[in-house]
N, C-alpha and C positions, 0 to 999 in steps of 0.2 A: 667762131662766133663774131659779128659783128658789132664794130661799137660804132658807126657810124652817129651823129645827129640826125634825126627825122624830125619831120614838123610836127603837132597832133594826127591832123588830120592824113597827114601820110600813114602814120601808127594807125590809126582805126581801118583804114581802110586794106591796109598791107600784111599788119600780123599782129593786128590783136583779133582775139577770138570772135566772132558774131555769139548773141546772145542764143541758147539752146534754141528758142523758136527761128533763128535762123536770120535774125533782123540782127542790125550792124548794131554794137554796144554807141549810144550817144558818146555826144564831146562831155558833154555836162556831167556823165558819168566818171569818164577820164578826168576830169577835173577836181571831181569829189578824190578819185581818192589821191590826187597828185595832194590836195588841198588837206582833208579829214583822212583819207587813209580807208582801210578798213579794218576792223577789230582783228588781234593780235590776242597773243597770251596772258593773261593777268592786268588787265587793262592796257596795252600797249597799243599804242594806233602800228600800224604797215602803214606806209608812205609811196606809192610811184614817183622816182628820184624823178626830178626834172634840172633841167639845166636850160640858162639864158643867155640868150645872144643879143644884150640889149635888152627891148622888151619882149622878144619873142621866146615862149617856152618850146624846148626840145626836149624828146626822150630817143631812148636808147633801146634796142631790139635785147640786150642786157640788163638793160635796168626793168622791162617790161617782164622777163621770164625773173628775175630775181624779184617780185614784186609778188609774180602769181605761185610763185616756187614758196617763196614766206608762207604766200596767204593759205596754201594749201596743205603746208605742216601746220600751222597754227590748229585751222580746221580739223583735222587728224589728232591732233592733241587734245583737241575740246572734246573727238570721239570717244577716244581712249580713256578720258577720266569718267564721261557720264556713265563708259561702261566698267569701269571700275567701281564707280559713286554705286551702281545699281546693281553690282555684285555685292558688295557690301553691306547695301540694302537687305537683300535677298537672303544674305548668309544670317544676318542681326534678326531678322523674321524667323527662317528657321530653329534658330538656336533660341528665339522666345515662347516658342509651342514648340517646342521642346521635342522637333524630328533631327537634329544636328549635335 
């Protein structure tokens, strides 16, 4: 794996994903979530590490898949409890009209 430093604009253009429609993910997006993050487990923000050289921000072909690798358990996790939350659901229903 590589840990080289890339610039942003290297990373958007080199190996970060394009968006589903096939257009390049913005900077401004990269930014957000270098900046905010995006939601995590139980309130926690995810972070895109970034690293300075002066004032110029770097990431890392590393820190970009640890970033989408979080974000992607997190997501998975918020699957897994809604479908437990609605099993739950569903058994507390049965068992009050009284087929369980």
């Amino acid at each position: 794996m590589q840990n080289n430093l890339e610039t942003l604009d290297h990373a958007l253009k080199n190996f970060i994903p394009s968006r589903p429609d096939g257009k390049p993910i913005h900077r401004a997006t990269l930014w957000r979530w270098i900046r905010k993050g995006l939601e995590g487990l139980d309130g926690e923000r995810i972070k895109l590490e970034v690293t300075y050289a002066g004032s110029r921000p770097y990431v890392t072909r590393n820190a970009v898949e640890e970033f989408f690798q979080a974000v992607t358990e997190a997501k998975l996790e918020r699957h897994r409890r809604a479908e437990r939350l609605a099993s739950e659901v569903t058994q507390d229903k049965l068992e009050a009209v009284g087929l369980r």
